[in-house]
C-alpha positions as CSV (number, residue, x, y, z in Angstrom):
1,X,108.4,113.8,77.8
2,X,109.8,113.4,81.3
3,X,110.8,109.7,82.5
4,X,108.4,110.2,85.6
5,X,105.2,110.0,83.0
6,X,106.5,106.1,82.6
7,X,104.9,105.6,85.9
8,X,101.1,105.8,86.5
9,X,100.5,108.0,89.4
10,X,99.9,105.8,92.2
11,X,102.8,104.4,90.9
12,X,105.0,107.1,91.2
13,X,103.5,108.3,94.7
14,X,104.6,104.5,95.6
15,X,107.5,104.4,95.0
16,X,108.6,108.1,95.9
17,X,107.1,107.4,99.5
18,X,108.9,103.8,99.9
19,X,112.0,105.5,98.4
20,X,112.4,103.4,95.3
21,X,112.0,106.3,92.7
22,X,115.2,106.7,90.9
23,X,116.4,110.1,91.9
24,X,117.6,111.1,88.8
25,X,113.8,111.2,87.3
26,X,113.2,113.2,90.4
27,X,113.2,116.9,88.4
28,X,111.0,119.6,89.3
29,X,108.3,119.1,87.2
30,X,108.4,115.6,88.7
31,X,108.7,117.5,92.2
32,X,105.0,119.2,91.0
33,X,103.5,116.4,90.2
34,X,104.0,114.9,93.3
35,X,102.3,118.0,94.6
36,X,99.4,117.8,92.2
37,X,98.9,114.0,93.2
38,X,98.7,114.4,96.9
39,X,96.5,118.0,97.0
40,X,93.8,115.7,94.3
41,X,93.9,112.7,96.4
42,X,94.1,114.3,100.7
43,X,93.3,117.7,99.9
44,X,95.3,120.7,100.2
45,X,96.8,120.6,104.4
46,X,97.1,116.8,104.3
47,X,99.0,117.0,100.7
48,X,101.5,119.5,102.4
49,X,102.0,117.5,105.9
50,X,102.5,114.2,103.4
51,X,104.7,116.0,101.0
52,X,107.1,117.7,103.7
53,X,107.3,114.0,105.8
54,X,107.8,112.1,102.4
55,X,110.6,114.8,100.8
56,X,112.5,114.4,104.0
57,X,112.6,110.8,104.0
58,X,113.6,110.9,100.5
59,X,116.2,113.4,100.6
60,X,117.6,111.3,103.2
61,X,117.7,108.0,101.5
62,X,119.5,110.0,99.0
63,X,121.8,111.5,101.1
64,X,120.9,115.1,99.8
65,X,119.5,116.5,103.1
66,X,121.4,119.9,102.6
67,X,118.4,120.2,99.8
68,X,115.2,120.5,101.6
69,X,113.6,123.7,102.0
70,X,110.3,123.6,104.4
71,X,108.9,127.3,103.3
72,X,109.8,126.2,99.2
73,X,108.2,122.6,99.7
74,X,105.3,124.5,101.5
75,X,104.8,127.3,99.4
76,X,105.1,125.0,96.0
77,X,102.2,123.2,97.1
78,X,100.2,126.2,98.2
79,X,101.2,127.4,94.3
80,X,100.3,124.1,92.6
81,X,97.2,124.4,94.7
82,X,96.2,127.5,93.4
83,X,96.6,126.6,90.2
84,X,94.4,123.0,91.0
85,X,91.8,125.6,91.9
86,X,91.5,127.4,88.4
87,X,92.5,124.1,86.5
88,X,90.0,122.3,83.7
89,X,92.5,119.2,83.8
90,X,91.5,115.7,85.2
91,X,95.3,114.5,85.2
92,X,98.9,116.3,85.6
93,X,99.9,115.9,81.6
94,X,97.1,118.3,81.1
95,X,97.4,120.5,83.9
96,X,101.3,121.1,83.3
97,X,100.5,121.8,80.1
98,X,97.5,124.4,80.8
99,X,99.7,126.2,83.6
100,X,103.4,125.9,81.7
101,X,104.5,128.7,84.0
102,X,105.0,126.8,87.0
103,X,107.6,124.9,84.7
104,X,109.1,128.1,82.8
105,X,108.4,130.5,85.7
106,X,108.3,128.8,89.0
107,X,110.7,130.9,90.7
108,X,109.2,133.8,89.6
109,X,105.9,132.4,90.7
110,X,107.1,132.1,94.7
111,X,109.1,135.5,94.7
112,X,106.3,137.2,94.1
113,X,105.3,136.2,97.8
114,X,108.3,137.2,99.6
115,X,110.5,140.2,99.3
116,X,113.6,138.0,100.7
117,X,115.5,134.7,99.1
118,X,113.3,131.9,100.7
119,X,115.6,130.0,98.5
120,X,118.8,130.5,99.7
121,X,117.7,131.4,103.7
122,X,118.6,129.0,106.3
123,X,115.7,130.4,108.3
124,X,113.8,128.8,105.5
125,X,115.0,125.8,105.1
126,X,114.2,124.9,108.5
127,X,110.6,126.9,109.2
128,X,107.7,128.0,107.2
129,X,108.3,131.4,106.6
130,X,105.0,133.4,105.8
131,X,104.9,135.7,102.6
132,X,105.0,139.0,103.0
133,X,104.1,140.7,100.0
134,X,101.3,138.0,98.5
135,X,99.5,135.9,100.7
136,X,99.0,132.5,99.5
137,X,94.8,131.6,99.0
């Protein structure tokens, strides 16, 4: 089990938005949860403004700007959305476990919307680039 579990979730959104988190427990299932916290608790455009503001203020604490990606963070949580939608969980250990794909096959999951490397574009990094082969929902 992941080190980010040791924290309850209002724990955890907490101290990710007041920048205490210890970066190193900061993975990317961690990165989904965060995700999954927000879009239960604000709702799906909220969870994405909070997510994007909170990542960047994070990042830089950490001295890792070169990292963020606005089109990835935004499209992640449009993913992890989508998945909320069809979900019979009531809390993230269940619902990572009832969508392991977004774990195992996350990439996979967001290249199916684009036909170029959001990950690597700087275009991306810096704007929300719309899909252009899958629409998000």
């Amino acid at each position: 089990m992941e080190k980010h579990f040791e924290l309850t979730d209002k724990a955890f959104e907490n101290s990710f938005t007041d920048c205490t988190l210890d970066p190193e427990i900061f993975s990317h299932e961690a990165h989904l949860r965060l995700a999954w916290i927000h879009i239960k608790n604000y709702g799906i455009e909220q969870a994405e403004e909070n997510i994007q503001k909170q990542l960047q203020n994070f990042i830089t604490f950490v001295d890792a700007k070169d990292k963020y990606n606005k089109t990835l963070t935004i499209a992640a949580t449009k993913v992890v959305n989508h998945f909320i939608r069809q979900s019979n969980s009531n809390n993230f250990k269940d619902f990572i476990l009832e969508f392991p794909q977004l774990k195992t096959r996350f990439k996979q999951l967001i290249e199916s919307h684009y036909s170029f490397d959001i990950f690597n574009s700087k275009y991306a990094k810096k704007e929300f680039l719309t899909p252009d082969l899958l629409p998000f929902d």
